[in-house]
Backbone and ligand atoms as CSV (ligand in chain L), in Angstrom:
chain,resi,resn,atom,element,x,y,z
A,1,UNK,N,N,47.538,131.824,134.351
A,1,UNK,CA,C,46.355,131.019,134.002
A,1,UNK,C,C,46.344,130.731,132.501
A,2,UNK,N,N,46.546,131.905,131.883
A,2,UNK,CA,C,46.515,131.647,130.232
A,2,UNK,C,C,47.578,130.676,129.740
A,3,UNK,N,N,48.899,131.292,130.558
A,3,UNK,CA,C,50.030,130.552,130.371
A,3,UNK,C,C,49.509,128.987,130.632
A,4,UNK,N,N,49.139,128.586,131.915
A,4,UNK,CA,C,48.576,127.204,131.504
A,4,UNK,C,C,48.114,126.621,130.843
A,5,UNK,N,N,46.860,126.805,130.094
A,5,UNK,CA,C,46.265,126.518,129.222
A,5,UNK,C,C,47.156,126.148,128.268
A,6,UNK,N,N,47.584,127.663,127.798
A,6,UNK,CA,C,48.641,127.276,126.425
A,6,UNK,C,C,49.634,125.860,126.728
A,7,UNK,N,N,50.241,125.937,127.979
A,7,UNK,CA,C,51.168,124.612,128.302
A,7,UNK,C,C,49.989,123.491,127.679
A,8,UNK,N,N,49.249,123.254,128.501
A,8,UNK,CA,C,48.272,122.161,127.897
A,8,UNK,C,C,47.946,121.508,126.648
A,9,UNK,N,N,47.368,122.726,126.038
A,9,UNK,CA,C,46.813,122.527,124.976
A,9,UNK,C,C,48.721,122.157,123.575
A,10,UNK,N,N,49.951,122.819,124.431
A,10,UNK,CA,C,50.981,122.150,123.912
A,10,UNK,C,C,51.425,120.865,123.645
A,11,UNK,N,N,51.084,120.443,125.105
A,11,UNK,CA,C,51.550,118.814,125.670
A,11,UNK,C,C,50.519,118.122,124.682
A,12,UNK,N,N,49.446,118.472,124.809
A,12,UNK,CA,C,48.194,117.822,123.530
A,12,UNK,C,C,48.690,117.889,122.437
A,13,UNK,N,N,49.267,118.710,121.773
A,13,UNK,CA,C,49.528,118.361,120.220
A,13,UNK,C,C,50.826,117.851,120.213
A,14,UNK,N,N,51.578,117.634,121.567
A,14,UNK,CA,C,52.896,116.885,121.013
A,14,UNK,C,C,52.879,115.544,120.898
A,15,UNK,N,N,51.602,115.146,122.363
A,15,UNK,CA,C,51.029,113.753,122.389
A,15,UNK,C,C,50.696,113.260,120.966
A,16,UNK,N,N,49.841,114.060,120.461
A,16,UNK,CA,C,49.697,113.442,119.098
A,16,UNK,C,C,50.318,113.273,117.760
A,17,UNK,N,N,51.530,114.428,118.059
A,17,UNK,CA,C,52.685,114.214,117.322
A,17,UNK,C,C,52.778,112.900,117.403
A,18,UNK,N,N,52.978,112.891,118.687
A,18,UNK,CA,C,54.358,111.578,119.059
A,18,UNK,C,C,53.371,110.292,118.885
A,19,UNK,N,N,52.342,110.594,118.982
A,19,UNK,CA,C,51.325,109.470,118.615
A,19,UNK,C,C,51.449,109.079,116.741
A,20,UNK,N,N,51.275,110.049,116.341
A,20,UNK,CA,C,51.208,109.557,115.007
A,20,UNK,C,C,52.585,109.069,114.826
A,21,UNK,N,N,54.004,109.713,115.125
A,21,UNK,CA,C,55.096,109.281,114.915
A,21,UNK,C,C,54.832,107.721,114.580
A,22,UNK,N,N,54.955,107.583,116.392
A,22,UNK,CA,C,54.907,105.770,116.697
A,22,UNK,C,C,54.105,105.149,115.458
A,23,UNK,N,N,52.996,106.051,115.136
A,23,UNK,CA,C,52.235,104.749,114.297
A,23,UNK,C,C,52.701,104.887,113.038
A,24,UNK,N,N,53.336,105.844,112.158
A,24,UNK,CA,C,53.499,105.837,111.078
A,24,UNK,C,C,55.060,105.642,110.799
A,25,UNK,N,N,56.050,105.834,111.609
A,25,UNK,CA,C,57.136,105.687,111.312
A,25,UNK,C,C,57.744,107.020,110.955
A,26,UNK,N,N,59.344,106.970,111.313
A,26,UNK,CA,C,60.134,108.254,111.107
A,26,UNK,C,C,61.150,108.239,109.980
A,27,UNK,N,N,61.113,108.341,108.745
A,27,UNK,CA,C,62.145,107.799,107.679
A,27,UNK,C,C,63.651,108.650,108.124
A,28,UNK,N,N,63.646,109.718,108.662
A,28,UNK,CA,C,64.738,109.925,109.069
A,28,UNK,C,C,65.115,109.310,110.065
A,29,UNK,N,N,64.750,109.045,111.359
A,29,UNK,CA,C,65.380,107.926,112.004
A,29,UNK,C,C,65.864,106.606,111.744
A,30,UNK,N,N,64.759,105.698,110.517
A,30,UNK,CA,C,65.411,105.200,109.794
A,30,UNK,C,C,66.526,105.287,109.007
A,31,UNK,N,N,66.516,106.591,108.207
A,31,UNK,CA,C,68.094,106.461,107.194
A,31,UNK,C,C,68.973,106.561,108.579
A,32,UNK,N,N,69.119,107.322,109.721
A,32,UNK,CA,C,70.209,106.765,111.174
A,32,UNK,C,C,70.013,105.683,111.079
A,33,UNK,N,N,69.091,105.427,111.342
A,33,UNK,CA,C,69.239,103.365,111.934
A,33,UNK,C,C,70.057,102.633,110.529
A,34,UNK,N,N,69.819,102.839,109.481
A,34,UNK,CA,C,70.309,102.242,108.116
A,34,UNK,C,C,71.809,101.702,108.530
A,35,UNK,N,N,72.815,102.235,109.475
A,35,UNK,CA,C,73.874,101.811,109.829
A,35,UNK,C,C,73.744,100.552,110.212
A,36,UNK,N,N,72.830,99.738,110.469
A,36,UNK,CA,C,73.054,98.733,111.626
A,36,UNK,C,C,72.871,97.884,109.898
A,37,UNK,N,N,72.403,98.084,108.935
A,37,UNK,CA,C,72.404,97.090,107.983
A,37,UNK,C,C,73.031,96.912,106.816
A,38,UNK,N,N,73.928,98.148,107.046
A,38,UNK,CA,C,74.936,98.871,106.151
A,38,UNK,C,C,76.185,97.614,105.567
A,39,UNK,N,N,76.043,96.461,106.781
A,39,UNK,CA,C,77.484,95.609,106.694
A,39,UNK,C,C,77.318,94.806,105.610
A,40,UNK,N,N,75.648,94.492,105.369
A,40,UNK,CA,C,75.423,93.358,104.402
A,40,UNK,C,C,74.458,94.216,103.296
A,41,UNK,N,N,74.006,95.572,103.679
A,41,UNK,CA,C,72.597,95.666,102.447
A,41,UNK,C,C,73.633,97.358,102.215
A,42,UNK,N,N,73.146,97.081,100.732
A,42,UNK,CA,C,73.029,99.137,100.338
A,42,UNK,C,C,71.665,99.296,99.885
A,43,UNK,N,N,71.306,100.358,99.183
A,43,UNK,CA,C,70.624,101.164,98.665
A,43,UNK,C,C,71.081,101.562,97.130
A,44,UNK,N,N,70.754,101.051,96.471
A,44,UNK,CA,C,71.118,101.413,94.817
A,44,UNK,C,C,69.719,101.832,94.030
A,45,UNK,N,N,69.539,102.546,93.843
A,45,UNK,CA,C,68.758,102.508,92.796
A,45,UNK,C,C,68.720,102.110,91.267
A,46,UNK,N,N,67.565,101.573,90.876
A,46,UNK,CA,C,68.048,101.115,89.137
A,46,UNK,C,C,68.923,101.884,88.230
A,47,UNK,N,N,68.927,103.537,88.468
A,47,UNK,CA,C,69.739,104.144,87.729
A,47,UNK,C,C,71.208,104.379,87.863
A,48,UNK,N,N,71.556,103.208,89.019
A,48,UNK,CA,C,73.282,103.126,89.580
A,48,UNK,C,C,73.546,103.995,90.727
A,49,UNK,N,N,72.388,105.334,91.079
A,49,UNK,CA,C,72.562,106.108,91.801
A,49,UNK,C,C,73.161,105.481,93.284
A,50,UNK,N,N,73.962,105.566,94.210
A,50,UNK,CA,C,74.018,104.971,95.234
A,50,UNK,C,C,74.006,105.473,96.549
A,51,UNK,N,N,72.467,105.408,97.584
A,51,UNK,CA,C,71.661,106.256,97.700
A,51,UNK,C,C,72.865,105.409,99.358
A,52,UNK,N,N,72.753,104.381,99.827
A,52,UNK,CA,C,73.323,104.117,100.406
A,52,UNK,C,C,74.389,102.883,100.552
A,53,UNK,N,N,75.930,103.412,100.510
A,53,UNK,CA,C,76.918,102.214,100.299
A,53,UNK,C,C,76.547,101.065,101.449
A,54,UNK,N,N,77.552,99.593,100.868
A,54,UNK,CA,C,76.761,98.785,102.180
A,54,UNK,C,C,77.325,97.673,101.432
A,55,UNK,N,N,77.109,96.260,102.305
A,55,UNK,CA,C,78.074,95.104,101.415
A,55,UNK,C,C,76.780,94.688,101.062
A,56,UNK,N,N,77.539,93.247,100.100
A,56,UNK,CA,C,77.006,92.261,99.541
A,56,UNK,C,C,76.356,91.117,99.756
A,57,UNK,N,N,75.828,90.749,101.122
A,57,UNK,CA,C,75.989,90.146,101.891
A,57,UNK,C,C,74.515,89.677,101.812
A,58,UNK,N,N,73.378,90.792,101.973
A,58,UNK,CA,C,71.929,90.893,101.470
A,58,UNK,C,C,72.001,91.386,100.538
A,59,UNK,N,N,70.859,91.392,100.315
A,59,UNK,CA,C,70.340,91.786,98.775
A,59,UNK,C,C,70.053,93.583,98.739
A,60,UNK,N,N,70.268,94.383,97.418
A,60,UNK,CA,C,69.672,95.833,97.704
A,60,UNK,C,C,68.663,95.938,97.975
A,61,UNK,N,N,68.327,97.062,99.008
A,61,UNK,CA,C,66.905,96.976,99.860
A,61,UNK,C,C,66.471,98.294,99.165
A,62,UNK,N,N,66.661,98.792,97.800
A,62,UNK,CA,C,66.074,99.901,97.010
A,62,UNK,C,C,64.466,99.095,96.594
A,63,UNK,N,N,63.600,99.913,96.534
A,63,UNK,CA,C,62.178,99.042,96.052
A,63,UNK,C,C,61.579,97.780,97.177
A,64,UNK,N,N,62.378,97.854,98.336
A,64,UNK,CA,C,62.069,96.393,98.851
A,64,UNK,C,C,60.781,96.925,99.577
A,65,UNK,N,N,60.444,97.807,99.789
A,65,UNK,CA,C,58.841,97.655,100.558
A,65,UNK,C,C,57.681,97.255,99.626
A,66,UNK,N,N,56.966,96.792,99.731
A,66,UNK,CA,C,55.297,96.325,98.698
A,66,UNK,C,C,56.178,94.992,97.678
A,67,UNK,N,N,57.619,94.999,97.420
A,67,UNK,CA,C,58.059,94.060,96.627
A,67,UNK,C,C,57.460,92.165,96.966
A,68,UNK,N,N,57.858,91.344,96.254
A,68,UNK,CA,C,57.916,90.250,96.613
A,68,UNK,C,C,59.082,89.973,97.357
A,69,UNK,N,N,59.164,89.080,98.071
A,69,UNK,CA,C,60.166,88.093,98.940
A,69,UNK,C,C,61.167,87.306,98.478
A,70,UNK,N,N,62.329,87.460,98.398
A,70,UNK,CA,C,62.962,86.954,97.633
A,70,UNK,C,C,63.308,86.984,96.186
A,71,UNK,N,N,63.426,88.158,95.479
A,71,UNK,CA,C,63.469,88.604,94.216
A,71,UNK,C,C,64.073,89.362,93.553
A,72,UNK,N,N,64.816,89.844,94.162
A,72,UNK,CA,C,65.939,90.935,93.948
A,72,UNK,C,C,67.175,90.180,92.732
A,73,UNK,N,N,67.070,91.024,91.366
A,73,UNK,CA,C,67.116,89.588,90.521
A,73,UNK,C,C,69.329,89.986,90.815
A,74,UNK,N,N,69.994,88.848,90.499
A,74,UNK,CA,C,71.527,88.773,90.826
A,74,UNK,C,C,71.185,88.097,92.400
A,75,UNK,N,N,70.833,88.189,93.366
A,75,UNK,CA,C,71.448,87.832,94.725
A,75,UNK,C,C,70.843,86.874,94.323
A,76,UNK,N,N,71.712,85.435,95.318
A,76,UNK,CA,C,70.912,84.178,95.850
A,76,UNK,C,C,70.943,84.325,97.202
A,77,UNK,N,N,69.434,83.767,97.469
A,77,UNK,CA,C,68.991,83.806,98.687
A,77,UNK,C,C,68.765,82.817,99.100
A,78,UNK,N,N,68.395,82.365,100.110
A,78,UNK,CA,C,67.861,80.739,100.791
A,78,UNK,C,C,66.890,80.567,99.881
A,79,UNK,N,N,66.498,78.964,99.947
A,79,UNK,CA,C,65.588,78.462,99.150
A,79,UNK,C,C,64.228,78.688,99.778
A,80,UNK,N,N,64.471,78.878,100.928
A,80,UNK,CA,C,63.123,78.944,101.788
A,80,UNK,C,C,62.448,80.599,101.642
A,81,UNK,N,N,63.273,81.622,101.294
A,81,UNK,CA,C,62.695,82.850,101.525
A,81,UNK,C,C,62.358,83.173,99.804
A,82,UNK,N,N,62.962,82.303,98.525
A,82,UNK,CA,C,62.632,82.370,97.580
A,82,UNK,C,C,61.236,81.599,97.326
A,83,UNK,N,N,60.986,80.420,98.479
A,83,UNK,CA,C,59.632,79.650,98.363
A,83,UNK,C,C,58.657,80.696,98.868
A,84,UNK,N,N,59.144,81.633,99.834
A,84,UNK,CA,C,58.138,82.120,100.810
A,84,UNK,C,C,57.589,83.405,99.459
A,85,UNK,N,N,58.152,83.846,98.907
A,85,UNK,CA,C,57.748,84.680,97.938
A,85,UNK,C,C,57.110,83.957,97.005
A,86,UNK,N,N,57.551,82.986,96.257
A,86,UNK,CA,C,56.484,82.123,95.396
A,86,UNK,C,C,55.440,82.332,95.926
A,87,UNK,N,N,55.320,81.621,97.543
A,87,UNK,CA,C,54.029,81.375,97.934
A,87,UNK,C,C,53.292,82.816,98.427
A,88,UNK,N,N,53.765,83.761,98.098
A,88,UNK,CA,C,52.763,85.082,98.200
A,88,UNK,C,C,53.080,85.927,99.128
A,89,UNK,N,N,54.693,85.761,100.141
A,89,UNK,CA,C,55.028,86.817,100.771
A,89,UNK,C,C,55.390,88.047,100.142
A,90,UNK,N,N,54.766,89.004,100.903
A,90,UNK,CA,C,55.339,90.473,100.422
A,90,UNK,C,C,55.835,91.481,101.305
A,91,UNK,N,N,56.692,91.991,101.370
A,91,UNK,CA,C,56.973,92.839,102.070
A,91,UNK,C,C,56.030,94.677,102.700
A,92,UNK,N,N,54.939,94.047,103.169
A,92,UNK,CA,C,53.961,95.083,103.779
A,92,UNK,C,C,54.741,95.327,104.961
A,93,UNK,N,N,53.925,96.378,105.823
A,93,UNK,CA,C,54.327,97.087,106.948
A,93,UNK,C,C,54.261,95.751,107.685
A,94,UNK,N,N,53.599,94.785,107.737
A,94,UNK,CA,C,53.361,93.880,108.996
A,94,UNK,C,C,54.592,92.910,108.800
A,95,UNK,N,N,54.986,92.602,107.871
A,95,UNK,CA,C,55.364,91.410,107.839
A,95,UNK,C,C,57.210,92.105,107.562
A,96,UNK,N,N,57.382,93.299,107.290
A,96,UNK,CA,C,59.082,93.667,106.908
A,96,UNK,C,C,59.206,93.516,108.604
A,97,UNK,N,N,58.252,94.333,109.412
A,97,UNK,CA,C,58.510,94.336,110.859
A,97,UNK,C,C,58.847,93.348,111.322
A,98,UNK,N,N,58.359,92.161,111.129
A,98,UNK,CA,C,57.892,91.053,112.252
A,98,UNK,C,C,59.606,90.120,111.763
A,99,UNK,N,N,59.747,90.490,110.374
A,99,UNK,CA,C,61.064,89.979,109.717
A,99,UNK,C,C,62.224,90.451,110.555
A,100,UNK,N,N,61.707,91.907,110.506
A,100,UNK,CA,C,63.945,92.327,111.227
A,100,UNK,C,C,63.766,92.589,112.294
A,101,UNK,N,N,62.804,92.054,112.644
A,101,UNK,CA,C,62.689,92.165,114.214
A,101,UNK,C,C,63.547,90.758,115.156
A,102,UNK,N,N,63.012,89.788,113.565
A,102,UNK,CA,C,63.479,88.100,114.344
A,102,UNK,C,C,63.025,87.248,112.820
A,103,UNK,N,N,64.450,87.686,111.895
A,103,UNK,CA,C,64.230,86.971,110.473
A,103,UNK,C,C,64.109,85.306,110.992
A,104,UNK,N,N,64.783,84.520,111.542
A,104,UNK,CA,C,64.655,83.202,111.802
A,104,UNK,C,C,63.397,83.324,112.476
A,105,UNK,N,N,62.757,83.817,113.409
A,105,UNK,CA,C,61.494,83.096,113.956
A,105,UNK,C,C,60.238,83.142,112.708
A,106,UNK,N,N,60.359,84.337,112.209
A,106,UNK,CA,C,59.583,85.063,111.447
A,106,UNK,C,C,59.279,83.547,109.879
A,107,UNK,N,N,60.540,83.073,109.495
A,107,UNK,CA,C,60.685,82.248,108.452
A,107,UNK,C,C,59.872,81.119,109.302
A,108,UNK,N,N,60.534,81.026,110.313
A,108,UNK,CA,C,59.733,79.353,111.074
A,108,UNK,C,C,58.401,79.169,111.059
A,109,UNK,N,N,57.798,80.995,111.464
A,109,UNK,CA,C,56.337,80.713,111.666
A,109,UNK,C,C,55.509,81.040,110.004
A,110,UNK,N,N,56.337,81.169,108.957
A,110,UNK,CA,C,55.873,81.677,107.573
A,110,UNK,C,C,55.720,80.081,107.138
A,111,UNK,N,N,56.938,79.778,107.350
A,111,UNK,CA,C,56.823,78.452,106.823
A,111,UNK,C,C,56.240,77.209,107.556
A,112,UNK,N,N,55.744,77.320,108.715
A,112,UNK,CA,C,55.603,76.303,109.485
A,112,UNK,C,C,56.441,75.352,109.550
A,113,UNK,N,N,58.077,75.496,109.351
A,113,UNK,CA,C,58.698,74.354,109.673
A,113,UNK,C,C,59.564,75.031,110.654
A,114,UNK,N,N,59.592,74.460,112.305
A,114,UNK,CA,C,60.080,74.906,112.859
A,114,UNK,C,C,61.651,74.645,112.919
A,115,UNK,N,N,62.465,74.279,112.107
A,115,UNK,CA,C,63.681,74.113,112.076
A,115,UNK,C,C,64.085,74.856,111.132
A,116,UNK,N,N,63.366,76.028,110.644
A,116,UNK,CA,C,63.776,76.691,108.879
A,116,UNK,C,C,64.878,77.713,109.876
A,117,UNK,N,N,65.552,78.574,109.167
A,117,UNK,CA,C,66.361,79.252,109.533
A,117,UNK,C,C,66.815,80.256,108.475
A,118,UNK,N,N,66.815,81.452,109.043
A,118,UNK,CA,C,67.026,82.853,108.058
A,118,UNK,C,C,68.568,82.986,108.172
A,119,UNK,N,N,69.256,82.812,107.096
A,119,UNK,CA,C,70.606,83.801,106.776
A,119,UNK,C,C,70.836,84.518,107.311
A,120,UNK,N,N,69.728,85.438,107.339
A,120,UNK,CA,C,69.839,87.052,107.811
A,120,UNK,C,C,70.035,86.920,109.107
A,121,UNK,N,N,71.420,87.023,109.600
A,121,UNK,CA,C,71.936,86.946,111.243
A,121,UNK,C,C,71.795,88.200,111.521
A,122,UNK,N,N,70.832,88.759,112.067
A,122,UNK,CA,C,70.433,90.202,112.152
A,122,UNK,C,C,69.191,90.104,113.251
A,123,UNK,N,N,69.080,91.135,114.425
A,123,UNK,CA,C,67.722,90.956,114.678
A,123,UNK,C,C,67.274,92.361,115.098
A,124,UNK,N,N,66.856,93.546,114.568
A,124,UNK,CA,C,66.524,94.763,114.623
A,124,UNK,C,C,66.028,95.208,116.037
A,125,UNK,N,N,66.580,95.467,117.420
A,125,UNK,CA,C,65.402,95.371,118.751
A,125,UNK,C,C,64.606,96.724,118.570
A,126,UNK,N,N,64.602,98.061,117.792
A,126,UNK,CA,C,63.485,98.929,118.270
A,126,UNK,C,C,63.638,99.722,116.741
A,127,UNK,N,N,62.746,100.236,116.431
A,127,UNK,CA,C,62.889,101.188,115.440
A,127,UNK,C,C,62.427,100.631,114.094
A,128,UNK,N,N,62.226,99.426,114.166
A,128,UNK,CA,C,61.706,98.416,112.842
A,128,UNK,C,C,60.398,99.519,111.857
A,129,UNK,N,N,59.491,100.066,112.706
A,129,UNK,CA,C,58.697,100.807,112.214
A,129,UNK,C,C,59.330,102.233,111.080
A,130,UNK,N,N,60.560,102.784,111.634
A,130,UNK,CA,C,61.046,103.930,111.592
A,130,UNK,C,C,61.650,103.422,109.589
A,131,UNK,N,N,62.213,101.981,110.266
A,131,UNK,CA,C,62.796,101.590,108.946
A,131,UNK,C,C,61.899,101.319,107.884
A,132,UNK,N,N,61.312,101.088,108.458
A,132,UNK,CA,C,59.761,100.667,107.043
A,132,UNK,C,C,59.699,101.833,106.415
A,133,UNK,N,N,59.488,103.270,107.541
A,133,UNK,CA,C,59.310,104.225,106.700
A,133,UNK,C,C,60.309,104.785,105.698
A,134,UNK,N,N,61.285,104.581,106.476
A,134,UNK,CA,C,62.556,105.113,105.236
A,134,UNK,C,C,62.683,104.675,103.820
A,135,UNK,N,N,62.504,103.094,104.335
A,135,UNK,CA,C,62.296,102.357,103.232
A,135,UNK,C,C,61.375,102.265,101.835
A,136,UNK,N,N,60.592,102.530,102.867
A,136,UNK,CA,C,59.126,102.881,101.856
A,136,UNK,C,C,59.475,103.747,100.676
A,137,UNK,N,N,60.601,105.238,101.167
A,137,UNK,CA,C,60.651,105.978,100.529
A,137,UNK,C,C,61.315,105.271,99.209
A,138,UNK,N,N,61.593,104.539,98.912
A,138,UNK,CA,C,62.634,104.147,97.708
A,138,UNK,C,C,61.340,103.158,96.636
A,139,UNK,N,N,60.029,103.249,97.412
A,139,UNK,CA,C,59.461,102.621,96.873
A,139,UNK,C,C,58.094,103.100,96.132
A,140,UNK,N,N,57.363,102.740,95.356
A,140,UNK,CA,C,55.778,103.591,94.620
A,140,UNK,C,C,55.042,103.651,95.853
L,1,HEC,C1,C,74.614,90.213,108.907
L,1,HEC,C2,C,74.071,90.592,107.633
L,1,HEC,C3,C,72.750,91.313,107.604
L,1,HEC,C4,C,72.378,92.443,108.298
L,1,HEC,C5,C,73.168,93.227,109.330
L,1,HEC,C6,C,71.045,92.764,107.838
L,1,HEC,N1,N,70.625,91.870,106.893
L,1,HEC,FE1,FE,68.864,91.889,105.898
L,1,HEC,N2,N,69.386,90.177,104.907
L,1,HEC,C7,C,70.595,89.533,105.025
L,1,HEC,C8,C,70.607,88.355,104.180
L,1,HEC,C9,C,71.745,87.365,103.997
L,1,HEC,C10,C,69.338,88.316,103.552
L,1,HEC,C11,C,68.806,87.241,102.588
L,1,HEC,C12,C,67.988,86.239,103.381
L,1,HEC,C13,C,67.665,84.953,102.635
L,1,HEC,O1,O,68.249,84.689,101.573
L,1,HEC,O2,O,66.809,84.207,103.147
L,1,HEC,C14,C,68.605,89.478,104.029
L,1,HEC,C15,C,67.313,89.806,103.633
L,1,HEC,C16,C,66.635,90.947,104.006
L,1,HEC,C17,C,65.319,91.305,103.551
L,1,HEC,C18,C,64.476,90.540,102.553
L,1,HEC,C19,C,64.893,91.001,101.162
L,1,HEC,C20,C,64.174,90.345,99.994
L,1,HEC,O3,O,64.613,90.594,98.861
L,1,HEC,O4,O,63.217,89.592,100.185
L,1,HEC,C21,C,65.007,92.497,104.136
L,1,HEC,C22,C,63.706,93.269,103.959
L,1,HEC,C23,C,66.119,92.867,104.965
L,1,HEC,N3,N,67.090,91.911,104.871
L,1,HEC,C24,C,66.180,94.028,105.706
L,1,HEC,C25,C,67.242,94.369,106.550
L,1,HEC,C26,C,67.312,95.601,107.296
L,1,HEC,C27,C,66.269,96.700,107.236
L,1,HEC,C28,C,68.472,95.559,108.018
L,1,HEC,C29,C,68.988,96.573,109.007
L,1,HEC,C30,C,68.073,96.964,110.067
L,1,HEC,C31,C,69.130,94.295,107.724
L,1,HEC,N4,N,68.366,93.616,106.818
L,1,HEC,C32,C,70.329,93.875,108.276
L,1,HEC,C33,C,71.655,89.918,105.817
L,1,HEC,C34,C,71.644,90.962,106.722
């Protein structure tokens, strides 16, 4: 009988583990997932440190959470994701998601031109949250 309880009152705090997980993100599952973006992005920090190797392909994703859109000063980027930052994109929890989840749809519906198209041949299917958090970490 006691033994039950205790089961219970277990399954309850894992639920809410796993509840907060989902909502806040896992930065270690992220730095795993970091492989899938490894081909085109690293991780550098300003002091040269190189937190994760990775090509040239994107821009370094060190500082990229709360940053502006398109700003990472050396890379060129599309003209459209350098407009989308002019015009006040930032990389918050809502909008890094909705990006590597589906960078081309994401640009179409930022920009309202439905023919715009993201570089970024990439489309993240699960874990987008996990990466925010990792990400975050490189950031204030
Ligand atoms: C096939 C190459 C490729 C892969 C894989 C890729 N990206 Fe990108 N990413 C790009 C390119 C190219 C850009 C620049 C887009 C532009 O100029 O419009 C970019 C841009 C970005 C940006 C916007 C950066 C800024 O300065 O505004 C973020 C955020 C980003 N990528 C995150 C990721 C994450 C996270 C992953 C892995 C889950 C990933 N990317 C995988 C090529 C890639």
């Amino acid at each position: 009988m006691t033994k039950k309880i205790a089961l219970i009152a277990a399954s309850a705090a894992s639920m809410t583990l796993a509840g907060w997980a989902a909502h806040a993100g896992d930065p270690a599952a992220g730095e795993t997932q970091f492989r899938q973006c490894r081909a085109c992005h690293m991780i550098t920090a300003p002091d040269g440190d190189v937190i994760q190797r990775g090509g040239r392909v994107g821009p370094n994703l060190y500082g990229i959470i709360g940053a502006q859109a398109g700003a990472v000063e050396g890379f060129r980027y599309s003209d459209e994701l350098v407009a989308a930052g002019n015009d006040g994109l930032v990389w918050d929890r809502e909008n890094f998601i909705a990006y590597v989840e589906d960078p081309t749809g994401f640009m179409r519906e930022f920009t309202g031109d439905a023919r715009a198209r993201s570089p970024m041949n990439f489309q993240m299917r699960s874990g987008a949250d996990d990466m925010y958090a990792y990400l975050a970490t490189f950031s204030d």
